[in-house]
C-alpha positions as CSV (number, residue, x, y, z in Angstrom):
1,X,171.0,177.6,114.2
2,X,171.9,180.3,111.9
3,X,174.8,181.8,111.2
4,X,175.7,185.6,112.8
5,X,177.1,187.2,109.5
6,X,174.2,185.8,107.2
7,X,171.6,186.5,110.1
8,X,173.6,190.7,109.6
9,X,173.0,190.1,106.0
10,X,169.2,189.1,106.0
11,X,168.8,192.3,108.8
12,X,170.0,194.3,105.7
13,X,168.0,193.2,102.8
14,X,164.8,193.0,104.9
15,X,165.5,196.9,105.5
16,X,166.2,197.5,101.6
17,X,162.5,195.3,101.3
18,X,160.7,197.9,103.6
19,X,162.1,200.4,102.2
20,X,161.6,199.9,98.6
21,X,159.4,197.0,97.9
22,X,157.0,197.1,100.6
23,X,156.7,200.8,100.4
24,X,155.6,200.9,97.1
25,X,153.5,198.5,97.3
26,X,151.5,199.6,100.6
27,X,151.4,203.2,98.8
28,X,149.7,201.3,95.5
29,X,147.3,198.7,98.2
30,X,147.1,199.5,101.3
31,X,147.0,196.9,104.0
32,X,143.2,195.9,104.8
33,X,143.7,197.0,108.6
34,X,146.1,198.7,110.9
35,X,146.8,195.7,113.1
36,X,146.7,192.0,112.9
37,X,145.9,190.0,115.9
38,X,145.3,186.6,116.6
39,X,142.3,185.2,118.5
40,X,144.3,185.6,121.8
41,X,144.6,189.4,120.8
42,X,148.4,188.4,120.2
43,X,149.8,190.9,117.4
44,X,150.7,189.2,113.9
45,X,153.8,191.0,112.4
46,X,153.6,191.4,108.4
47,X,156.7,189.1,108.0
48,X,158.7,186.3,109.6
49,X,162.1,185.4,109.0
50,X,164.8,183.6,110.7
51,X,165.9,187.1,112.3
52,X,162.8,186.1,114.9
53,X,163.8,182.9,115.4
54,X,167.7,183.2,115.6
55,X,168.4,182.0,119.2
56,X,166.6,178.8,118.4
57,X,168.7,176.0,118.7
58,X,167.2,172.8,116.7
59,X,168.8,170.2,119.0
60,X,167.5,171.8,122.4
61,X,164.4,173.6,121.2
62,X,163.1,171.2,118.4
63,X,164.5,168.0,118.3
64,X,163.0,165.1,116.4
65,X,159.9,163.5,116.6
66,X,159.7,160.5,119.4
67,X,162.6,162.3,121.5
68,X,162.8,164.9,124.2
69,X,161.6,167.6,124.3
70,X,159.1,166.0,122.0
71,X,158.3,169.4,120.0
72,X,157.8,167.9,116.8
73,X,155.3,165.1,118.0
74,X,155.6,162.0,120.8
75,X,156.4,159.3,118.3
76,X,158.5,158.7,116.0
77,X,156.1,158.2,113.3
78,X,153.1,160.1,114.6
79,X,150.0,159.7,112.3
80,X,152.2,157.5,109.3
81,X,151.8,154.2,112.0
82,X,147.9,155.0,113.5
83,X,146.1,158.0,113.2
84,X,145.1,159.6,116.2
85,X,141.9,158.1,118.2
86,X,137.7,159.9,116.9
87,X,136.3,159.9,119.9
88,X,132.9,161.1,119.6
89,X,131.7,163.5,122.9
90,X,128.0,161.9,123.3
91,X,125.5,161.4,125.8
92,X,122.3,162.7,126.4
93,X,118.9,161.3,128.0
94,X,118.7,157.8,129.1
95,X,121.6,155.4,129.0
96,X,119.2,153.4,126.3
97,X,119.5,156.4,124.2
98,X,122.9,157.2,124.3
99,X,123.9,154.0,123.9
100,X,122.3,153.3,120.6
101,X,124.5,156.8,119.6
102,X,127.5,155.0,121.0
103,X,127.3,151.8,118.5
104,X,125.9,154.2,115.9
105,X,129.6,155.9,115.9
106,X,131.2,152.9,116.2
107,X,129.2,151.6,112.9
108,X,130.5,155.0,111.6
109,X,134.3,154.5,111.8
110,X,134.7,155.9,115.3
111,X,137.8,154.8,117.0
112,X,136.8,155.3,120.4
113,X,134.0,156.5,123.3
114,X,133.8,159.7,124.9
115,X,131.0,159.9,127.6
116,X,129.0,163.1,128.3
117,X,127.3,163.0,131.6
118,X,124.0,165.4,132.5
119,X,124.6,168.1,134.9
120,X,122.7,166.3,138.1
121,X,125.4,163.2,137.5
122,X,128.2,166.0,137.2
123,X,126.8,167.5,140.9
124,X,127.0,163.7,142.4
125,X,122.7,164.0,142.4
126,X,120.5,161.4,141.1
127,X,118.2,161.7,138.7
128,X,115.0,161.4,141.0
129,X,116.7,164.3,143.8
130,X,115.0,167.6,143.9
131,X,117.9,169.5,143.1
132,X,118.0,167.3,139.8
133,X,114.7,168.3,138.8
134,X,114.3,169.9,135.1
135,X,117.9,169.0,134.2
136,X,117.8,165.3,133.7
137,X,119.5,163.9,130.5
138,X,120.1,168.0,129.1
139,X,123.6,168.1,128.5
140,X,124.5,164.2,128.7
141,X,123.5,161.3,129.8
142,X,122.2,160.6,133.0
143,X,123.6,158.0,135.7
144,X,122.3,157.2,139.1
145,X,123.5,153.6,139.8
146,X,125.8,151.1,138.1
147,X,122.3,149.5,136.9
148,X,122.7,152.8,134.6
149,X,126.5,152.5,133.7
150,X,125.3,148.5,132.7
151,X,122.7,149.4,130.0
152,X,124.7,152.3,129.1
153,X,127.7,149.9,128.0
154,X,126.0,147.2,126.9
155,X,126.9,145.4,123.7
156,X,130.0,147.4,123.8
157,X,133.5,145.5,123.7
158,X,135.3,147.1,126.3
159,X,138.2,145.3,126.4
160,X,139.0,146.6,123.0
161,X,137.3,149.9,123.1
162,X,139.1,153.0,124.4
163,X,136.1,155.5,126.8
164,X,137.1,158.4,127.8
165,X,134.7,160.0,130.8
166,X,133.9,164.0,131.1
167,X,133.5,163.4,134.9
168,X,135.1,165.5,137.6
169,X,133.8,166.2,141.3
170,X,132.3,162.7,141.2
171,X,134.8,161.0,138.7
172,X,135.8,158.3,141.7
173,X,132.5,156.9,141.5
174,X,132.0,157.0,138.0
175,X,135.0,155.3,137.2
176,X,134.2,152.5,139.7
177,X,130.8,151.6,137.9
178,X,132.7,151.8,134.9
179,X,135.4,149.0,136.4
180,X,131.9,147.2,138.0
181,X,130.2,147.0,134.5
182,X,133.6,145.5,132.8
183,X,134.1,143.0,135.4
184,X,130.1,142.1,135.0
185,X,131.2,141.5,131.8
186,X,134.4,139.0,132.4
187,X,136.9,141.5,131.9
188,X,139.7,142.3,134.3
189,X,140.8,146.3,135.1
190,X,144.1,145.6,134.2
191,X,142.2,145.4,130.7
192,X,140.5,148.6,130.4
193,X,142.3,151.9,128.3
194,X,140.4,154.4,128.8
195,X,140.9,158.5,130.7
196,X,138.3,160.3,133.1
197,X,138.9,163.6,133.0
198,X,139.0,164.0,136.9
199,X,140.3,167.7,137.0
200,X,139.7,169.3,139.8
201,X,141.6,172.1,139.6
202,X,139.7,173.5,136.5
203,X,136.4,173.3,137.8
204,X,137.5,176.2,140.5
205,X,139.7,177.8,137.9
206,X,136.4,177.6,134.8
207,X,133.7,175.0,134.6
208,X,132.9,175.3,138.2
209,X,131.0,171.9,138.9
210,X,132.9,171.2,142.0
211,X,131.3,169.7,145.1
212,X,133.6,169.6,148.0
213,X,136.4,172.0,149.3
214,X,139.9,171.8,147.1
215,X,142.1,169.6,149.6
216,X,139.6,167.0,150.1
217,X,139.1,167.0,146.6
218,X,142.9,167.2,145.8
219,X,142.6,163.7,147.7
220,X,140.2,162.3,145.4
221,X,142.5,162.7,143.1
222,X,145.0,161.3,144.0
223,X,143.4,158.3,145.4
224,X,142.5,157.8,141.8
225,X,145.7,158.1,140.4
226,X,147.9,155.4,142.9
227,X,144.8,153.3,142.7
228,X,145.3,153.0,138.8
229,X,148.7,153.0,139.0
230,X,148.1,149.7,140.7
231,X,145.2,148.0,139.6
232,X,144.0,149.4,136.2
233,X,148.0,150.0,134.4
234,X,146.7,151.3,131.2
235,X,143.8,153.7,132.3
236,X,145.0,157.3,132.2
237,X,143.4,158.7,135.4
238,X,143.5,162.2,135.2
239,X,142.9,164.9,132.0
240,X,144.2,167.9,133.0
241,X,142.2,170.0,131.2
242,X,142.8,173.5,129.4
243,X,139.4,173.0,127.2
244,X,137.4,174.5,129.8
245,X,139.5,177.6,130.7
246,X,139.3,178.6,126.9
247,X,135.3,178.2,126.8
248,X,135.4,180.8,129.8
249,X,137.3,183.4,127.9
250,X,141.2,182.5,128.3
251,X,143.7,183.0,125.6
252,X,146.1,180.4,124.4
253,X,148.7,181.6,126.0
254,X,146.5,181.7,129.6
255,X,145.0,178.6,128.4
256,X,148.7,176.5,128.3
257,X,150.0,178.2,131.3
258,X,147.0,177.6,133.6
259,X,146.8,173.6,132.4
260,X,150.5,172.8,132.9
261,X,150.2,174.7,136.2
262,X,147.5,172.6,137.5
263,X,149.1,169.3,136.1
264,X,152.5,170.2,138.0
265,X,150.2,170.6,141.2
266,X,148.7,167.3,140.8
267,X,152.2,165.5,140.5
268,X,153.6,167.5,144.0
269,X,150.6,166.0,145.3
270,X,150.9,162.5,144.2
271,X,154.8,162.9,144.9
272,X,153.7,163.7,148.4
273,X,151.7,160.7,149.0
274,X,155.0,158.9,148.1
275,X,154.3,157.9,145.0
276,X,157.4,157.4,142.8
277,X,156.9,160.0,139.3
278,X,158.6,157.6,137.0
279,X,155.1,154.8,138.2
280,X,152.4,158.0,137.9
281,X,153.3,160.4,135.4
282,X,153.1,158.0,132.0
283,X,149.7,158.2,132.5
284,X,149.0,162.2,133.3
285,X,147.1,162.8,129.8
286,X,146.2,166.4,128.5
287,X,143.1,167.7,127.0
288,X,143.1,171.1,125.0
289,X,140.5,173.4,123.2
290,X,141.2,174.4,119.5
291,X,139.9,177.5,118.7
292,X,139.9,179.7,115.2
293,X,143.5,180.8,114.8
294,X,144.9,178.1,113.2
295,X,148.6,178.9,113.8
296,X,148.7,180.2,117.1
297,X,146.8,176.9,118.2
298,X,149.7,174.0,116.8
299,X,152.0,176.6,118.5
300,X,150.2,176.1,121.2
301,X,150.5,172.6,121.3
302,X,154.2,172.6,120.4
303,X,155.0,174.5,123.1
304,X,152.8,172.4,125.2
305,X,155.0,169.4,124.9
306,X,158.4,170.9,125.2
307,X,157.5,173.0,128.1
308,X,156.2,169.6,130.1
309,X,159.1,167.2,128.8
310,X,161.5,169.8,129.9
311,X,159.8,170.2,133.4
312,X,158.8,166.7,134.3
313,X,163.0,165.9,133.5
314,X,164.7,168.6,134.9
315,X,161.7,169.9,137.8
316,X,160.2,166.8,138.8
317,X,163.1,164.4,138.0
318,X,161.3,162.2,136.1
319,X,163.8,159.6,134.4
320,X,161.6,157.3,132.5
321,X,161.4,159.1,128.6
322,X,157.5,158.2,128.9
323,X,157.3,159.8,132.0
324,X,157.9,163.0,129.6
325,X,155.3,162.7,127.1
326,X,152.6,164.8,126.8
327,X,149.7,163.1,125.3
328,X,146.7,165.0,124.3
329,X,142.8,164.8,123.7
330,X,142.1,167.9,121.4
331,X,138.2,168.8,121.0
332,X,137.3,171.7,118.7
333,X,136.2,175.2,120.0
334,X,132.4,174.7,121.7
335,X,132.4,178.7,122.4
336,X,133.2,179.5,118.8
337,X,129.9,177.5,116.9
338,X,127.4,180.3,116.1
339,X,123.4,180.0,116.4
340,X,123.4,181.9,113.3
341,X,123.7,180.2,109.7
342,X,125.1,176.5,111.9
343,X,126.2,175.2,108.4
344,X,128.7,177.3,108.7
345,X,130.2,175.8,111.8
346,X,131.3,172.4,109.8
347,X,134.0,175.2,108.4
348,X,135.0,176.4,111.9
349,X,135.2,172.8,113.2
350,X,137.2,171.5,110.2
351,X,140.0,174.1,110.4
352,X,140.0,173.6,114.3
353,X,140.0,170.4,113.7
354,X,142.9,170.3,111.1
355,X,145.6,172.7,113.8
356,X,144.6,170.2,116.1
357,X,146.0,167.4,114.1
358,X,148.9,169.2,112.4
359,X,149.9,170.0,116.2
360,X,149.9,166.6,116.9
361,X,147.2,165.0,118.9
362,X,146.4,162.2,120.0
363,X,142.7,162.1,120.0
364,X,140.1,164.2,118.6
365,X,136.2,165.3,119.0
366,X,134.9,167.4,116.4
367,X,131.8,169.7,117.0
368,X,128.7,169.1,115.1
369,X,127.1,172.0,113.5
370,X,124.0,172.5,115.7
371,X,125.6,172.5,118.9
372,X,124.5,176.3,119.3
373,X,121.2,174.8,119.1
374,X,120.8,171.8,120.8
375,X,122.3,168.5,121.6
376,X,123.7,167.2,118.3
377,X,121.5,165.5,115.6
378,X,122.6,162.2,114.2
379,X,123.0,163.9,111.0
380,X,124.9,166.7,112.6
381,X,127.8,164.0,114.3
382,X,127.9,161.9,110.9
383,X,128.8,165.4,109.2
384,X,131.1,166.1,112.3
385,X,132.9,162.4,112.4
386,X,133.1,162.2,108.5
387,X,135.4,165.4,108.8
388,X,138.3,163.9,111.1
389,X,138.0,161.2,108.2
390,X,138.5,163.0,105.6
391,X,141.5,164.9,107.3
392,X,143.0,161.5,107.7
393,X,142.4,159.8,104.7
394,X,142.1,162.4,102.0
395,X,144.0,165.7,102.5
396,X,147.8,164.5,103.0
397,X,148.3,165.8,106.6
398,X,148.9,162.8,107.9
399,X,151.6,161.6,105.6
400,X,154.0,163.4,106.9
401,X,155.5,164.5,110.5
402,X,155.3,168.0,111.9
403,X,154.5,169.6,108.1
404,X,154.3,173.4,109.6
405,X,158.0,172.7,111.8
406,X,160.9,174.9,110.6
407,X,158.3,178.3,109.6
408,X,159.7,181.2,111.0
409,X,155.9,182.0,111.9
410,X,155.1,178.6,113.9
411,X,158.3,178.5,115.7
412,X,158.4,182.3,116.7
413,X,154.8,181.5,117.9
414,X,155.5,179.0,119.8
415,X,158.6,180.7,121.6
416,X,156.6,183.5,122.5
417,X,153.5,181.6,124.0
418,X,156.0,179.4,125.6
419,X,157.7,182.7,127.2
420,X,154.3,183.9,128.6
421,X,153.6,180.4,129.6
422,X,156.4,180.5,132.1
423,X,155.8,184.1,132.8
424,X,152.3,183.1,134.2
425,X,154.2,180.1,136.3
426,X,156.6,183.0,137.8
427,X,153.1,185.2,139.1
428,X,151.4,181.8,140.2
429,X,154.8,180.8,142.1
430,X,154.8,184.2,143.5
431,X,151.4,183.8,144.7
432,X,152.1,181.1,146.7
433,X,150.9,178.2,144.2
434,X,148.1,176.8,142.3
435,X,145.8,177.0,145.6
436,X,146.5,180.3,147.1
437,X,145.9,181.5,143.3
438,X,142.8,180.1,143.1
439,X,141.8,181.6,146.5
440,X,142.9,184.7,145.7
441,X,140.7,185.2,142.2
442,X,144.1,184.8,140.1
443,X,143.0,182.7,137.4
444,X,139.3,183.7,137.6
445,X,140.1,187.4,137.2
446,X,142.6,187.5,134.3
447,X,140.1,184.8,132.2
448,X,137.3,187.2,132.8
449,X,140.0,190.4,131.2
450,X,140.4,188.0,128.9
451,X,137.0,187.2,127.7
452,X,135.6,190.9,128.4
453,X,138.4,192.0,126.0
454,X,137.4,189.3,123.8
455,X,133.5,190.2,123.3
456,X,134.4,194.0,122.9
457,X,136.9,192.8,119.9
458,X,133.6,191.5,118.5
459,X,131.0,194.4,119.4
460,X,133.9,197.2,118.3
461,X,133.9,195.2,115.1
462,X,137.7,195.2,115.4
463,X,137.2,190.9,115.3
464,X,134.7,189.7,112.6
465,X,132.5,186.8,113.1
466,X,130.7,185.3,110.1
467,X,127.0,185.6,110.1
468,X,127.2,187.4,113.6
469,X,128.4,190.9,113.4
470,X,129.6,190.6,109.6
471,X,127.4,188.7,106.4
472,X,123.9,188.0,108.5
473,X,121.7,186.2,107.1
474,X,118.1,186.7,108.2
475,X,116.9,183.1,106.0
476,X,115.0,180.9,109.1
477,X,117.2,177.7,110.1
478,X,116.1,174.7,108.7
479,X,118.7,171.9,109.9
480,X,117.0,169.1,111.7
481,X,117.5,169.3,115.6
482,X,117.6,166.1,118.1
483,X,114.8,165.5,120.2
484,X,114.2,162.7,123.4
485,X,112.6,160.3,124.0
486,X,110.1,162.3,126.0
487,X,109.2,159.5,128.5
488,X,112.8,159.0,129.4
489,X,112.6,160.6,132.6
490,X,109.9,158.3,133.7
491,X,111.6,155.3,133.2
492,X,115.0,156.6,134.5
493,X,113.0,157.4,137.9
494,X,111.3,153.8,137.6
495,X,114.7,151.9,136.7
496,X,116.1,153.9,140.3
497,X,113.5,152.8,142.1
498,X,113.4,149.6,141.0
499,X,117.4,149.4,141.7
500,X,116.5,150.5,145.5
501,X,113.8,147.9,146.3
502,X,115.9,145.1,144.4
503,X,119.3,145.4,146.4
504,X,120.0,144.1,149.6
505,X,120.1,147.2,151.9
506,X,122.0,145.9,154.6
507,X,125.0,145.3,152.4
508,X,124.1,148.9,151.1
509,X,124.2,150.0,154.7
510,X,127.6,148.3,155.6
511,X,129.6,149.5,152.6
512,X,128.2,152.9,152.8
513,X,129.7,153.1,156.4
514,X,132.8,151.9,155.7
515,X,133.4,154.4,152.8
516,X,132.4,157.0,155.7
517,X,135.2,155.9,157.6
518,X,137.9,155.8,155.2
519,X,137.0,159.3,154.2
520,X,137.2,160.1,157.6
521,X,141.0,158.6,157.9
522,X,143.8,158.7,155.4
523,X,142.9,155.3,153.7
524,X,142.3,155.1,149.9
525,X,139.3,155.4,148.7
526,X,138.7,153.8,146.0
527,X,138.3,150.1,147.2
528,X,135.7,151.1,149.3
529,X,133.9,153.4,146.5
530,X,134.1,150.2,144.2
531,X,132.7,147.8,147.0
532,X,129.5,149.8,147.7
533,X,129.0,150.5,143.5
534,X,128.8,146.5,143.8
535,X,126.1,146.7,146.5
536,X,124.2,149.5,144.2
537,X,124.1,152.1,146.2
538,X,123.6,155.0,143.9
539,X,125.8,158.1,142.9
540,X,124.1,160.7,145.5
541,X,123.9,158.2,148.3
542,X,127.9,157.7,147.9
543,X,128.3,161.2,147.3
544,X,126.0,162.2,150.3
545,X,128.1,160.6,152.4
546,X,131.6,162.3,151.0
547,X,129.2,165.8,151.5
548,X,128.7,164.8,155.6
549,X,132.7,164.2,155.7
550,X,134.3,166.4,153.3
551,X,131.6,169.5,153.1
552,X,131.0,171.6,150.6
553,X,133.0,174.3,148.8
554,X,131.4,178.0,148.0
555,X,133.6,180.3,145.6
556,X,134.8,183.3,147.6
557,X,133.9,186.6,146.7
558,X,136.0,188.8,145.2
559,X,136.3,192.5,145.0
């Protein structure tokens, strides 16, 4: 991109700078620390010029917007057409509750639903089992039977409202009550848009809410994915998730690598149940963390997209352009809000929030201020939603495509996280693949060097953290925090029991048996999963009977 002689001539004046410019002035000022890192513990050099980008080529490396390899954004006119999708994470208590939060955003300018579940709904448990006890309605919202997922929607247009679904070990089921309730309402699956995060892969890698062993769960998956391909064309059925390997501690660069690894195992996997990639992969979506470095994050995203259009084309032989696209739910840095002085978590979450969009999302959740707290206020998501919109309406960033493309910073950032992207494919490969990693400790072990590495940053005082371990502030917190209804348990446990002597439990009986079987052959399961949702039988009886075929998965123990 730049020519050799004026590249030779650059190398010479830069020396002359050193020399005599920057010399004086370090010997005048010196520079506030010996080395500059990012939050990935990546070193920042003083100066970037097009010496450290000069085997970029524009044309293979950058492109335009809306072409391959999609670097500079998947559309041609990114955020100057439609700004990217608010989606609001929420849930919590009773599906009363977080319902009334749900049309509460929408009366606020949100643009679309994202669903938190509690932790007993996450472990495929109802609400009234005794492993659910003391964690109903804690971290989202609970659901035991599509009774639940009815109230929970109600009033809510879903044929022209986007959900997205945090659901993962159970995310089959889920997304059938989901397709119930909608076709309760008169609308047809082939009218839903909407993404369940269904990452599997993840939850051994990070999160670590999985249920059953990793092939049987692999399956799940897929089933999923050809039985949208099919019969619900516009959902996106999978959100391959890197969010959740940066809250445990991963770098950016771990953080990339680790998601595009998993989403290239889920399309070997749906390639060998014979699906065709070019029917699939136009609806594999992407969901990413943005953290505190502002820069190395839209690297992180730029690379993102190149590194999957190039590998989907020339890996995967993918031929459809949208089969190439990498499109991406971005929510801002959880692990980053601080207990101490919250208010100043609505700064974090706006620069997060603004590197997410100057990367290029496609959807965003920002964090509300208390989250270190407690579940967020309705004061707390206002401030939080109001922030996206002033982003989009009021700072300029959205006028224009790509702003930070062409800085010798950005780009050399993003070559070099794109390099130790692929350097982390090689070990993986080497390995024997995203499985045998995962067996072996892989990911687990160099997230936890990561975040160890991370935390003494902080107590070495090497990293600062505002109001933590630099500028506390003993003053007691006053910001309001969200509290439940406190009888919601009871009537959650009352609504389930009602639901059980209300059905017909014969037809409970018969479907349940027949989802048995398929688990036990090769069928898909989904039609089956959806036909006993429609008899209400609840989430733990459906999953109790996947536990009796599939079993249950315990992490190894590593040395």
């Amino acid at each position: 991109m730049y020519d050799k002689a004026q590249l030779e001539a650059l190398k010479k004046d830069l020396e002359k700078w050193e020399e005599i410019h920057l010399q004086q002035s370090l010997s005048r000022l010196p520079e506030r620390s010996k080395e500059f890192i990012t939050t990935s513990s990546a070193p920042v050099e003083r100066l970037y010029t097009p010496l450290d980008v000069a085997e970029q080529d524009y044309q293979r490396d950058l492109g335009l917007p809306g072409v391959y390899p999609f670097t500079r954004g998947v559309h041609p006119t990114m955020y100057r057409s439609r700004l990217w999708t608010m989606r609001m994470f929420a849930g919590f208590g009773t599906a009363e509750e977080t319902n009334a939060r749900f049309r509460y955003l929408l009366d606020q300018g949100q643009t679309g639903l994202s669903i938190a579940f509690d932790l007993p709904t996450l472990m495929g448990y109802d609400t009234d089992s005794p492993e659910s006890l003391g964690e109903f309605g804690k971290c989202g919202v609970a659901v035991s039977s599509l009774r639940d997922m009815e109230i929970l929607l109600e009033n809510i247009p879903l044929d022209k409202v986007s959900s997205s679904m945090t659901i993962n070990s159970p995310a089959a089921v889920i997304w059938a009550m989901y397709i119930a309730t909608a076709e309760k309402q008169g609308i047809r699956p082939d009218q839903l848009r909407g993404t369940i995060q269904n990452d599997i892969l993840k939850e051994y890698i990070a999160q670590k809410e999985f249920i059953f062993p990793p092939e049987p769960s692999m399956r799940l998956v897929v089933d999923t994915i050809e039985y949208g391909t099919r019969a619900v064309p516009q959902w996106n059925t999978i959100s391959i998730s890197g969010y959740h390997i940066r809250e445990a501690g991963s770098t950016a660069a771990q953080e990339l690598a680790f998601t595009l690894a998993d989403g290239m195992e889920y399309v070997r996997w749906a390639q060998a149940r014979g699906l065709d990639i070019d029917e699939f992969a136009p609806r594999l979506s992407f969901f990413f963390n943005a953290h505190n470095d502002f820069f190395e994050e839209i690297a992180k995203y730029r690379a993102a997209r190149r590194i999957w259009a190039r590998e989907m084309r020339e890996t995967f032989g993918a031929t459809q352009e949208r089969s190439w696209l990498m499109r991406f739910h971005t929510q801002t840095a959880g692990v980053s809000l601080t207990a101490q002085q919250p208010e100043n978590n609505i700064v974090r979450v706006a620069i997060q929030a603004l590197a997410a969009v100057l990367g290029g999302t496609q959807s965003l959740h920002t964090n509300s201020m208390d989250e270190a707290l407690a579940l967020p206020s309705e004061h707390a998501v206002t401030i939080a939603l109001r922030t996206q919109q002033i982003i989009a309406e009021e700072s300029g960033v959205a006028n224009t495509i790509d702003p930070l493309g062409g800085s010798f910073f950005v780009e050399a950032m993003t070559n070099r996280i794109e390099a130790q992207a692929y350097d982390y494919f090689r070990r993986i490969q080497e390995l024997g693949g995203v499985l045998p990693a995962i067996e072996k400790g892989f990911f687990q072990s160099e997230i936890s060097d990561a975040a160890y590495r991370y935390q003494m940053e902080i107590d070495q005082h090497i990293r600062s953290i505002v109001g933590v371990n630099k500028y506390q502030d003993q003053t007691p917190i006053t910001i309001p925090i969200l509290e439940m209804d406190p009888q919601g348990y009871r009537r959650q446990v009352a609504r389930l029991a009602k639901v059980r002597q209300e059905r017909d439990p014969g037809r409970v009986g018969q479907t349940l048996d027949r989802l048995r079987i398929a688990c036990q052959g090769t069928e898909n399961t989904m039609p089956y999963i959806l036909e006993a949702v429609h008899a209400y039988a609840t989430l733990g009886e459906i999953i109790g009977v996947m536990r009796e075929v599939f079993g249950t998965y315990e992490e190894p123990t590593w040395i």
